[in-house]
VEXNU-431572 format. One record per residue (C-alpha): x, y, z; residue in three letters. Coordinates in Angstrom, 3 decimals. Last residue first. Example, Ala and Ser with C-alpha at 12.3 -4.5 7.8 and 13.67 -1.06 7.14 Angstrom:
2
(kefi (13.670; -1.060; 7.140); "SER")
(kefi (12.300; -4.500; 7.800); "ALA")
***
This chain:
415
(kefi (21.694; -0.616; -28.859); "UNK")
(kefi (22.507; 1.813; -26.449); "UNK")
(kefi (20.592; 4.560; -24.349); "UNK")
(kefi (22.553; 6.855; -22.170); "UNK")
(kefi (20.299; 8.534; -19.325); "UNK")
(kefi (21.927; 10.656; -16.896); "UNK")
(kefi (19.499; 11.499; -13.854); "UNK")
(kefi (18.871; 15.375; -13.384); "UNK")
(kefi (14.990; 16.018; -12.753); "UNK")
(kefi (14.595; 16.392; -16.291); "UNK")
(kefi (16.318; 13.303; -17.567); "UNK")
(kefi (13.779; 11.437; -14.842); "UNK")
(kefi (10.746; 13.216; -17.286); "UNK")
(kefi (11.724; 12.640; -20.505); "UNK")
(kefi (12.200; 8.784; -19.409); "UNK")
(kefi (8.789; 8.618; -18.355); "UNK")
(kefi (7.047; 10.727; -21.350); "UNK")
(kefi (5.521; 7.681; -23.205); "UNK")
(kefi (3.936; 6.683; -20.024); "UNK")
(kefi (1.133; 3.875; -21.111); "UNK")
(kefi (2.483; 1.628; -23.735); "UNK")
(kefi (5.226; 3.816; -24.089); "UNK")
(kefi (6.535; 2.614; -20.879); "UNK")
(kefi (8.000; -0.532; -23.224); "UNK")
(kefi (10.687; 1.601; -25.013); "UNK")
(kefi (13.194; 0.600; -21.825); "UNK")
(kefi (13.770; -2.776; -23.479); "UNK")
(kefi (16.656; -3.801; -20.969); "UNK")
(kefi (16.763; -1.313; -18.275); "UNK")
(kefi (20.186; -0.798; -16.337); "UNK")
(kefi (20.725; 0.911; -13.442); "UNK")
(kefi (23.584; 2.630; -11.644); "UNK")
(kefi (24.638; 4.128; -8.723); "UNK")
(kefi (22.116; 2.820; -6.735); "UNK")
(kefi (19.651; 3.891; -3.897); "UNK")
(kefi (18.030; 6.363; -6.260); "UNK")
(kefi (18.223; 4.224; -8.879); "UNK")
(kefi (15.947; 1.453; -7.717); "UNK")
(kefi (13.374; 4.542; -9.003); "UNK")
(kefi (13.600; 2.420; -12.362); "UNK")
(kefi (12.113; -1.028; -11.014); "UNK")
(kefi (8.234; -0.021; -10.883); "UNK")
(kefi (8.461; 1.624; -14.168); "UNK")
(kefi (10.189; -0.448; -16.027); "UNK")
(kefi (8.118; -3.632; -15.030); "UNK")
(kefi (4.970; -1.731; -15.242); "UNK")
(kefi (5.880; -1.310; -19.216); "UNK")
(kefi (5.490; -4.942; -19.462); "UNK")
(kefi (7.699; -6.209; -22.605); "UNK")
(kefi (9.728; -8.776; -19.761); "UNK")
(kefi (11.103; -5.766; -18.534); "UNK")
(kefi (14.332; -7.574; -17.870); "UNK")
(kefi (16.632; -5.042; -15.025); "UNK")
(kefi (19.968; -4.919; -14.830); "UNK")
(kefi (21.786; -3.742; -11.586); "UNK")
(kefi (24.464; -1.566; -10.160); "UNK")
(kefi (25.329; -0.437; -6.658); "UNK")
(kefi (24.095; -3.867; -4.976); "UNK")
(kefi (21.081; -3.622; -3.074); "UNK")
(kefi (21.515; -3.415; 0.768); "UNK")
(kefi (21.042; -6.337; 2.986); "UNK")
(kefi (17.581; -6.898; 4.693); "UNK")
(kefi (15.309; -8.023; 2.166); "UNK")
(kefi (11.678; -9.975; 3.014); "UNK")
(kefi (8.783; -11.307; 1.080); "UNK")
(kefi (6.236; -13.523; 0.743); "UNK")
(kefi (3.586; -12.862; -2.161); "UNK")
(kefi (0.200; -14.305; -2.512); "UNK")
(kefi (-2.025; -15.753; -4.981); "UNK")
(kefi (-0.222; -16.205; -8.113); "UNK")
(kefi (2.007; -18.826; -6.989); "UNK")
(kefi (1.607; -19.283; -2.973); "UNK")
(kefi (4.263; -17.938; -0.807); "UNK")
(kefi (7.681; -17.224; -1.581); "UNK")
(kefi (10.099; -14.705; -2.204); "UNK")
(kefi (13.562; -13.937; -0.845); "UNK")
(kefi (15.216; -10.410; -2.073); "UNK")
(kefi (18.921; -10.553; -3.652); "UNK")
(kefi (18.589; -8.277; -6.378); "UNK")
(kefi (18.293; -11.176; -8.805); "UNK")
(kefi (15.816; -12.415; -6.751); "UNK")
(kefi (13.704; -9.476; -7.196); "UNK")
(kefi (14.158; -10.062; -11.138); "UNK")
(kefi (12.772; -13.323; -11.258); "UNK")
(kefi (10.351; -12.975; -8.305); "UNK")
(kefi (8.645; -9.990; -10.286); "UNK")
(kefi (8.249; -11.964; -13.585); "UNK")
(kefi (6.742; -14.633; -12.240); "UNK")
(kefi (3.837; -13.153; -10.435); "UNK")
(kefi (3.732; -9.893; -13.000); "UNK")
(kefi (3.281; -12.979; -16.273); "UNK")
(kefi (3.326; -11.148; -19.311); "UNK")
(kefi (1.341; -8.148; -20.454); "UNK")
(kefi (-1.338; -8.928; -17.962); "UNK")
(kefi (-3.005; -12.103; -17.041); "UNK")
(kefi (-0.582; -13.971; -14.748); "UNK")
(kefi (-1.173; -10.472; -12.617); "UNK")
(kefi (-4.816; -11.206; -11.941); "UNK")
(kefi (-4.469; -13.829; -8.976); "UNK")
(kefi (-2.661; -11.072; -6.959); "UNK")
(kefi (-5.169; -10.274; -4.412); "UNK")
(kefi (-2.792; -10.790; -1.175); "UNK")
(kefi (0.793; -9.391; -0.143); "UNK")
(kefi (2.647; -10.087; 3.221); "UNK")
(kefi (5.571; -8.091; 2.752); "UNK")
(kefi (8.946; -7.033; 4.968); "UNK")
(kefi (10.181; -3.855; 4.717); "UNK")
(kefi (14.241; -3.253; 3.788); "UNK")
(kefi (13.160; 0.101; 1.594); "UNK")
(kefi (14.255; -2.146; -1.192); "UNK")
(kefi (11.830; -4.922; -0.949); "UNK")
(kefi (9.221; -2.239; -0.018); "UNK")
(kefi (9.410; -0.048; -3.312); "UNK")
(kefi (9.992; -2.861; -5.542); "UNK")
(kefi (6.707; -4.576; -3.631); "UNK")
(kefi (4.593; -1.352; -3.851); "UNK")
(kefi (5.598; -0.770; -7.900); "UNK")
(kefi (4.440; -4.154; -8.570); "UNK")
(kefi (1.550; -4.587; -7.116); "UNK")
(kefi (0.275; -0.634; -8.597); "UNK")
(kefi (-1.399; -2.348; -11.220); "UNK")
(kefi (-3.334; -5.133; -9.181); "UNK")
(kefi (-5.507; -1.904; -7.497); "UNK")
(kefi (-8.811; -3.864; -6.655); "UNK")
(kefi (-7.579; -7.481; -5.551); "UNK")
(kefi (-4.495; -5.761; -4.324); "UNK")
(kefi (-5.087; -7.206; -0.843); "UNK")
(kefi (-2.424; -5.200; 1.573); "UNK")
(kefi (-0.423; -6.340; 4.788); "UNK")
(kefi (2.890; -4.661; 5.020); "UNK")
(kefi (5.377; -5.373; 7.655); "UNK")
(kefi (8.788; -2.642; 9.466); "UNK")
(kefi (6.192; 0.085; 8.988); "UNK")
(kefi (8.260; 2.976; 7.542); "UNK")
(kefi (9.572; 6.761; 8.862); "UNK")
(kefi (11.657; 8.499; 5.876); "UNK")
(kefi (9.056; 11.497; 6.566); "UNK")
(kefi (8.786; 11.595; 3.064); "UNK")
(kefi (7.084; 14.437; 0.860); "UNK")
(kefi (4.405; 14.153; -1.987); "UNK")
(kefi (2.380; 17.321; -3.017); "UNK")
(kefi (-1.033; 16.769; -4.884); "UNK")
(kefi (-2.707; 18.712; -7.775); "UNK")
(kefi (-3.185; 22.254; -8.754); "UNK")
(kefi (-6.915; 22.638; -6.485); "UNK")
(kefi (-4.262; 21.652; -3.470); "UNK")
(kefi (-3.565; 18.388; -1.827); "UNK")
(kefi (-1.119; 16.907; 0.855); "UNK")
(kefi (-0.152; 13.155; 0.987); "UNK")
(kefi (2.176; 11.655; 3.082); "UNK")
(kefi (5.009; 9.340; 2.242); "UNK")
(kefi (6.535; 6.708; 4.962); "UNK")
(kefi (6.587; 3.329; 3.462); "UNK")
(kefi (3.044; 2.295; 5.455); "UNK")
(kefi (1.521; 5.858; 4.010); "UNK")
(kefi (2.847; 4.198; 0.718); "UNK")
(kefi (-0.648; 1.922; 0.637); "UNK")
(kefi (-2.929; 4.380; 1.048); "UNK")
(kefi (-2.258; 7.105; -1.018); "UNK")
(kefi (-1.421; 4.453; -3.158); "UNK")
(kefi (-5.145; 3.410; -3.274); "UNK")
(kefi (-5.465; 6.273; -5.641); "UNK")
(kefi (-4.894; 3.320; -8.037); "UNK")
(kefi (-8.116; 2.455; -8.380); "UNK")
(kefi (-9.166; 5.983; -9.783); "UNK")
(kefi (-12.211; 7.046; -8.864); "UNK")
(kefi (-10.262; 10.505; -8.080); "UNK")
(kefi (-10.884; 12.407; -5.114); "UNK")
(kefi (-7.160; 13.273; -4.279); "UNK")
(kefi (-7.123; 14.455; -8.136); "UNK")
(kefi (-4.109; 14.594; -9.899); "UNK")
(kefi (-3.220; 18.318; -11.802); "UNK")
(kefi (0.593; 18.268; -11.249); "UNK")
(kefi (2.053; 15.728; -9.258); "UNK")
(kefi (4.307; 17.830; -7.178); "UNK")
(kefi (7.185; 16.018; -5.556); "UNK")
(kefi (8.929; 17.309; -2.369); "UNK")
(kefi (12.944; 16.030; -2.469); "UNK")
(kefi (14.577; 14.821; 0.930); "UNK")
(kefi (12.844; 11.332; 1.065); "UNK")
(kefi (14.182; 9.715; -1.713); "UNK")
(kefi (13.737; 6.471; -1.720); "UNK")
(kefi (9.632; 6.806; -0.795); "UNK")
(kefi (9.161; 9.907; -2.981); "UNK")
(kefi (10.922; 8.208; -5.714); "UNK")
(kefi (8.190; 4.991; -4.894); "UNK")
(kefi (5.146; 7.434; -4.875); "UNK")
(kefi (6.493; 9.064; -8.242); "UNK")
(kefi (7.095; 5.463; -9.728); "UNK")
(kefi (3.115; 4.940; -8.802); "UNK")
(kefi (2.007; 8.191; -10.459); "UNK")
(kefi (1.342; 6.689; -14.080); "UNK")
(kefi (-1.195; 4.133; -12.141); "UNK")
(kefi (-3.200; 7.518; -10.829); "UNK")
(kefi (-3.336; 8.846; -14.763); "UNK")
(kefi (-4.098; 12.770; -15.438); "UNK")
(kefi (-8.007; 13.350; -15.597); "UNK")
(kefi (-9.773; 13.527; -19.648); "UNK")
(kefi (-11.814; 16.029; -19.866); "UNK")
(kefi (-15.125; 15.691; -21.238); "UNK")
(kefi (-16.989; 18.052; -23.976); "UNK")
(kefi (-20.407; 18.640; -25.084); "UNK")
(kefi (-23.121; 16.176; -25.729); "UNK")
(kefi (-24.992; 13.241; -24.207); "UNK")
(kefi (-27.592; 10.861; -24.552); "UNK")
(kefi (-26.688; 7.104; -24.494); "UNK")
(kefi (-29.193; 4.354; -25.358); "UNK")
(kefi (-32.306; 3.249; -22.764); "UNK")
(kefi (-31.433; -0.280; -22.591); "UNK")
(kefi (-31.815; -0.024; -19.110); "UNK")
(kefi (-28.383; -1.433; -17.006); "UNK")
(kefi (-28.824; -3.462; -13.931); "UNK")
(kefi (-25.324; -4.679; -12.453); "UNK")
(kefi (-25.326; -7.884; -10.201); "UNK")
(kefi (-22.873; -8.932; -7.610); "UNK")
(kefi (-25.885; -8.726; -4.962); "UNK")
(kefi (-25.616; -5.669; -3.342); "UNK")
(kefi (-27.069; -3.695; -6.902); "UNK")
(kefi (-24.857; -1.565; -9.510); "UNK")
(kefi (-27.300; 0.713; -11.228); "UNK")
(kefi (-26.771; 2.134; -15.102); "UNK")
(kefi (-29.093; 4.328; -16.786); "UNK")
(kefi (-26.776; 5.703; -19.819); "UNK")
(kefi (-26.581; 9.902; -20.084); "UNK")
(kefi (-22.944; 10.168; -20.948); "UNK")
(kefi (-22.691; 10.694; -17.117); "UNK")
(kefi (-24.163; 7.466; -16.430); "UNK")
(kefi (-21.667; 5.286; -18.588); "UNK")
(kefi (-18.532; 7.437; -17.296); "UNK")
(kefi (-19.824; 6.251; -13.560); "UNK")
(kefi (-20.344; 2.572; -14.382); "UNK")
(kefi (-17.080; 2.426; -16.446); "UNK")
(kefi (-15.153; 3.821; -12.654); "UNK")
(kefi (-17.253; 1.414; -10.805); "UNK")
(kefi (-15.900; -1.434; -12.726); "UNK")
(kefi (-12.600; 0.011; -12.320); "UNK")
(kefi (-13.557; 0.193; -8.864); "UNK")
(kefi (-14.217; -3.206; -8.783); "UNK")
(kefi (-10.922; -4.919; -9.884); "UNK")
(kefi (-11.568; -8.741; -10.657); "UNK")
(kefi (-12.097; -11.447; -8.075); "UNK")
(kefi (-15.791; -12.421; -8.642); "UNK")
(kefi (-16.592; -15.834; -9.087); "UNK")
(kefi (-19.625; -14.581; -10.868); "UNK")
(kefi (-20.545; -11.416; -11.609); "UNK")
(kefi (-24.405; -11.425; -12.815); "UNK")
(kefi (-25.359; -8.528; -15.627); "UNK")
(kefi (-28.962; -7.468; -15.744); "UNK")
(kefi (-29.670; -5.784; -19.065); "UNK")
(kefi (-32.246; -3.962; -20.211); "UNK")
(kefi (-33.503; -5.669; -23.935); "UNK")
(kefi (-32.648; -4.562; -27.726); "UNK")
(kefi (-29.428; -3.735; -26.475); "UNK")
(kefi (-27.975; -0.560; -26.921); "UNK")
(kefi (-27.480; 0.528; -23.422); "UNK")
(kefi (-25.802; -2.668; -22.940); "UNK")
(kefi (-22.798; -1.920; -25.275); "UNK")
(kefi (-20.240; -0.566; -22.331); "UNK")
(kefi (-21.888; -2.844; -20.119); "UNK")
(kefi (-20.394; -5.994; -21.382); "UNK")
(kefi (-17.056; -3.690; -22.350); "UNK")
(kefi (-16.699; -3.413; -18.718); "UNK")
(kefi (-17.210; -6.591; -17.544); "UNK")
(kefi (-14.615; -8.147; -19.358); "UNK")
(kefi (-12.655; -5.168; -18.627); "UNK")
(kefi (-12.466; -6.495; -15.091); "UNK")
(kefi (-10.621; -9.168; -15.947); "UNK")
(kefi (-9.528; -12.762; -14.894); "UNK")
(kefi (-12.122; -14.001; -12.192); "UNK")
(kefi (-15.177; -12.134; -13.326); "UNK")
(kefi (-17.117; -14.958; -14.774); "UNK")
(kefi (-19.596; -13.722; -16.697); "UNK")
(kefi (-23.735; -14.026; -15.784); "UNK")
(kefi (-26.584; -12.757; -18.074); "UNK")
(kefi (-30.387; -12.041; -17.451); "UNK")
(kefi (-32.250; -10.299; -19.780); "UNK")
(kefi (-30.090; -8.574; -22.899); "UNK")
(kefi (-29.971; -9.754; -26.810); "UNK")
(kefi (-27.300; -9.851; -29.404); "UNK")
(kefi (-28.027; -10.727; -32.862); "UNK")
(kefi (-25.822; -12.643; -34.572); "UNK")
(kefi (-23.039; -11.958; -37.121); "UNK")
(kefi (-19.782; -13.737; -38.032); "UNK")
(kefi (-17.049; -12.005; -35.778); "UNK")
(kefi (-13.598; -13.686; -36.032); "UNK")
(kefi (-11.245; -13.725; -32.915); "UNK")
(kefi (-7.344; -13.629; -33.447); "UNK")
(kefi (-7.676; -13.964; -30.166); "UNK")
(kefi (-7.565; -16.199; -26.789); "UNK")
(kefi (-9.619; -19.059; -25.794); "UNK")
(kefi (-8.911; -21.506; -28.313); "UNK")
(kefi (-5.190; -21.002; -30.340); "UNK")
(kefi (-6.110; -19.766; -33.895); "UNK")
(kefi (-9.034; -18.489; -35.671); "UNK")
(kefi (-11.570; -18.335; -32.719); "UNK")
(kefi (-15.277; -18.363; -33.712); "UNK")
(kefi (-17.869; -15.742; -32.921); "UNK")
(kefi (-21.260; -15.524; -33.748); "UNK")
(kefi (-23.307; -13.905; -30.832); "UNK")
(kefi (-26.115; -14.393; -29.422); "UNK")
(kefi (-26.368; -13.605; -25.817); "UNK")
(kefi (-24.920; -17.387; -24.457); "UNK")
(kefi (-22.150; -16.300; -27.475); "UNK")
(kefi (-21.076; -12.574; -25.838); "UNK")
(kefi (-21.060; -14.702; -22.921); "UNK")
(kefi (-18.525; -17.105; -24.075); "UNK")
(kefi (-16.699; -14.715; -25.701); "UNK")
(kefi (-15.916; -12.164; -22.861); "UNK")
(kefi (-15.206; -15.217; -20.302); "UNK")
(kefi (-13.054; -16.891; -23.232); "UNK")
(kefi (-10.862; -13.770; -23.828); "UNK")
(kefi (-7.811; -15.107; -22.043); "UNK")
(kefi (-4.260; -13.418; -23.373); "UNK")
(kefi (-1.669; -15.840; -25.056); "UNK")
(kefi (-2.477; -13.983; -28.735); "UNK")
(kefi (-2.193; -10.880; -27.008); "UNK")
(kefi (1.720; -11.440; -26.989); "UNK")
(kefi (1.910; -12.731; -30.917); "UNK")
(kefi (0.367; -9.197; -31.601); "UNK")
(kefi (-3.025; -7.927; -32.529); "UNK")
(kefi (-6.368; -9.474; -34.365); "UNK")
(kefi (-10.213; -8.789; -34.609); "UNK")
(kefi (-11.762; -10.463; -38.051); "UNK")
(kefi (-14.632; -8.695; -39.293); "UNK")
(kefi (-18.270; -9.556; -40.714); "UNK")
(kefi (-20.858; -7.313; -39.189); "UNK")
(kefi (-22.808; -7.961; -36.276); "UNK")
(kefi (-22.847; -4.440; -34.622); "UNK")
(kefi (-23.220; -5.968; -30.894); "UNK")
(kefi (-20.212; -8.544; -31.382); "UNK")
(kefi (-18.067; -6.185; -32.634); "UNK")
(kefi (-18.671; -3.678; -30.113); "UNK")
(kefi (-18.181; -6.568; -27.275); "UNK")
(kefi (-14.660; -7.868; -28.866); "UNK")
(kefi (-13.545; -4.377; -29.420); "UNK")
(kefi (-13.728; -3.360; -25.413); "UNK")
(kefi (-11.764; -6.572; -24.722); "UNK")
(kefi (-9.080; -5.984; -27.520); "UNK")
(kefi (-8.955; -2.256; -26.981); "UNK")
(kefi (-7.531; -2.710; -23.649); "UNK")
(kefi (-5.184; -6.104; -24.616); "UNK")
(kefi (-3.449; -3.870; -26.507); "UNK")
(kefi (-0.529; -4.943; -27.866); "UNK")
(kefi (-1.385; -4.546; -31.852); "UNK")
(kefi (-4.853; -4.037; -31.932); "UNK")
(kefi (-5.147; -5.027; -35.611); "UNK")
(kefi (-8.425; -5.068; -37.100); "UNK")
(kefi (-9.394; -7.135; -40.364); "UNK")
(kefi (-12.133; -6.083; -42.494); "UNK")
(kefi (-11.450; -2.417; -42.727); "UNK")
(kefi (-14.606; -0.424; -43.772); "UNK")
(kefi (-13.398; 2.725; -42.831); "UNK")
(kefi (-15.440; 2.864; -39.248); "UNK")
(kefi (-13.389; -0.412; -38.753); "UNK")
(kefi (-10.394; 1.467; -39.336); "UNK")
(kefi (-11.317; 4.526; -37.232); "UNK")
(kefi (-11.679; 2.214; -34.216); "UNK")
(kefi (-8.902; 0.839; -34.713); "UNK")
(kefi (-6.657; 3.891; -34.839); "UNK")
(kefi (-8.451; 5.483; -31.878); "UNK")
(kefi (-7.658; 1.921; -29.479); "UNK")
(kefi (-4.374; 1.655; -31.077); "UNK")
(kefi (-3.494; 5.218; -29.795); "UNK")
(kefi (-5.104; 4.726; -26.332); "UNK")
(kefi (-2.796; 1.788; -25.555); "UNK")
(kefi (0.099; 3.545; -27.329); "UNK")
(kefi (-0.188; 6.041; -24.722); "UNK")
(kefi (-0.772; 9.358; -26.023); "UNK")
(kefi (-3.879; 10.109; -23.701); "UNK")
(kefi (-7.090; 12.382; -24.671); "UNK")
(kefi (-6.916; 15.630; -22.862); "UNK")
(kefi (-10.250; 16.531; -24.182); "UNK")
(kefi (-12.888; 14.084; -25.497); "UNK")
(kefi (-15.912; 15.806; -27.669); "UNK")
(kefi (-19.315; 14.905; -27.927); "UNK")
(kefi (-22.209; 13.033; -30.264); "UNK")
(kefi (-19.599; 10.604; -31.760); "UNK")
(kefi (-22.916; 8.055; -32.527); "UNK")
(kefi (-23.118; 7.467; -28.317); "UNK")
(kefi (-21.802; 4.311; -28.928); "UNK")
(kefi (-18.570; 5.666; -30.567); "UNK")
(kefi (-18.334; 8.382; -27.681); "UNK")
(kefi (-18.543; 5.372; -25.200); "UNK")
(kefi (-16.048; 3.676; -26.739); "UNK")
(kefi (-13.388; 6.766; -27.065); "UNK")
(kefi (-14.331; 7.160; -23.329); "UNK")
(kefi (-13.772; 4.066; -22.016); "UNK")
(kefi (-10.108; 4.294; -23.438); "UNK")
(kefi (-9.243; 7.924; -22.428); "UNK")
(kefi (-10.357; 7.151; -18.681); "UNK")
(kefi (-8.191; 3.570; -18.634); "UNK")
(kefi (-5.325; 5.849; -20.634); "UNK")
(kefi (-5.320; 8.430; -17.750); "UNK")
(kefi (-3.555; 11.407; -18.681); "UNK")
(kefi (0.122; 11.698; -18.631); "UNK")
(kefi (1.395; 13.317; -15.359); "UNK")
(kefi (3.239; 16.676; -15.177); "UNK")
(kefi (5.834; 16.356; -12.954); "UNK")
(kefi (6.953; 19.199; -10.805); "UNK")
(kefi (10.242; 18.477; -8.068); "UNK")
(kefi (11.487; 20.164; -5.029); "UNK")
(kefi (14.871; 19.658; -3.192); "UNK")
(kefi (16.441; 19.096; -6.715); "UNK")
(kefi (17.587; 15.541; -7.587); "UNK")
(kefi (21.195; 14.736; -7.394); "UNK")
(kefi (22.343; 12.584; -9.917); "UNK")
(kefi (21.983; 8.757; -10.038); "UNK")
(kefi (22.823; 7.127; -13.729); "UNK")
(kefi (20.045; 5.439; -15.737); "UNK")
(kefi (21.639; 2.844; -18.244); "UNK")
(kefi (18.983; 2.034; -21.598); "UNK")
(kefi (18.847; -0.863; -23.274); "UNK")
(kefi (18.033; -1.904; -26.456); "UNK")
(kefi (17.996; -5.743; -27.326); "UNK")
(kefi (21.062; -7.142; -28.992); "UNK")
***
């Protein structure tokens, strides 16, 4: 039998402190960077997501010698890995779970290749176990398609300061996430790289090295506050306090400021972090392209669905690509709660619910940890709520569960 675990509605206090995990996407980039830089500064605040702890652990394996890496799950470290590999040139196999192994990394391979790069794929084309048999990499002009991943792109400009040549990077069909693109370009430049993103879809980097030292802080996570936005929004008698979040974040998933205005919650800051209260006043539609925020989809279309709104949702070609299929996934379970969805696969989302949720509910995470955590506020308008595989928010959130047993749910895990 899978595990499970049954979250029970209690009151929640009037006001309500969470202190946020810190940002995994931040943590990663920077554990790269510092290994291109020759470990030349410090990272505080590092995250204990399991996305973060692969990403160290493999990274101190190949430093060891290892000739086989195992990313487990992460499809994070995967991406960034691939490029590193690829620029050092030494023999190594790059591997991880039966999960990853249905995860597109042709876009990052087939440039990687078109710059030199040996790489072959060991198993099912397109996707990894990926084996890395030398080559030497060179810069000039390059193009990727940008349709699946923004990480793509990121690891490609991770390693460009090291290139023998400056590199000018070409997006092409671009669909992917920019301000996480914008988000690698800043880290790059405050480690000391020369990076420029020009109006054309193009990214100049100088293959002038990195040139930093001292420490960076690692910012709590804007994607671990989404399920914070949707208690706010189904529960609009308690004040949250997001402890330490930045209003000015580059952060793509600040956007939820945004976005859960329409559902009713306003946004107040202070040098501590940000306060979140509902006025219980929504939008009876929402419009909104996720093309640059996809993780947050799923949390804004719970939220909605059972807030009685009606959604007309765009930019959701990348969800088919994450830790399962988001699309699919999301009308599966939604249905099961009685909301209609249509509109067309992978693109856009249809939607509309006007009876109330049942009391009780299960909930199939599908092993996507933004599953859990976009379905688990559905208990404050339940009585009851079951999450199948409820381990998954480790992958980004180890400290979710901790966290709604400290503002009073019940949590009884089983089996």
């Amino acid at each position: 039998m899978m595990n499970r675990l049954i979250l029970t509605y209690r009151p929640i206090p009037s006001e309500v402190s969470i202190q946020l995990p810190y940002s995994k996407s931040i943590s990663n980039r920077l554990l790269m960077l510092r290994m291109l830089a020759g470990n030349t500064f410090e990272i505080e605040h590092l995250s204990d997501a399991d996305d973060t702890r692969i990403m160290e652990e493999a990274i101190r394996n190949y430093e060891q010698g290892f000739d086989v890496i195992d990313v487990d799950e992460a499809g994070t470290a995967a991406r960034f890995l691939t490029a590193y590999f690829a620029l050092k040139a030494k023999p190594v196999i790059l591997t991880g779970s039966s999960s990853l192994f249905k995860r597109p990394i042709s876009p990052l391979v087939d440039t990687l290749r078109s710059m030199g790069a040996m790489i072959e794929y060991l198993n099912t084309p397109e996707c990894l176990p990926l084996q890395f048999k030398g080559g030497r990499l060179h810069g000039g002009d390059i193009r990727i398609n940008a349709d699946i991943s923004s990480q793509f792109v990121s690891a490609l400009l991770m390693i460009a300061p090291l290139l023998p040549q400056s590199l000018n990077l070409q997006l092409v069909n671009q669909e992917v996430s920019m301000p996480y693109i914008d988000l690698t370009i800043h880290m790059m430049n405050v480690c000391g790289a020369r990076v420029t993103r020009l109006q054309n879809n193009s990214i100049q980097v100088d293959n002038s090295g990195y040139n930093f030292s001292g420490v960076i802080s690692v910012e709590p996570d804007w994607s671990a506050a989404a399920p914070w936005f949707a208690m706010s929004a189904l529960q609009p008698y308690t004040s949250f306090f997001l402890q330490g979040l930045d209003i000015d974040s580059l952060q793509a998933d600040r956007s939820l400021i945004n976005v859960f205005k329409l559902m009713g919650v306003s946004v107040s800051a202070s040098t501590e972090g940000i306060f979140l209260k509902s006025s219980g006043a929504t939008v009876q539609e929402i419009q909104f392209d996720f093309r640059n925020c996809p993780d947050i989809a799923q949390s804004v279309i719970v939220t909605a669905s059972a807030l009685g709104i009606r959604g007309m949702l765009t930019g959701l070609n990348t969800l088919q690509f994450k830790e399962t299929d988001r699309y699919m996934a999301l009308k599966e379970q939604l249905s099961r709660l009685g909301v209609s969805c249509t509109g067309k696969p992978h693109e856009e989302l249809i939607f509309g619910h006007h009876a109330p949720f049942p009391p009780s509910a299960t909930i199939f995470t599908y092993h996507d940890h933004r599953m859990a955590l976009a379905f688990a506020p559905l208990v404050c308008i339940m009585d009851s709520l079951t999450i199948i595989e409820p381990q998954v928010v480790n992958k980004s959130y180890p400290s979710f569960w901790k966290h709604l047993e400290q503002i009073g749910l019940s949590l009884e895990y089983f089996d």
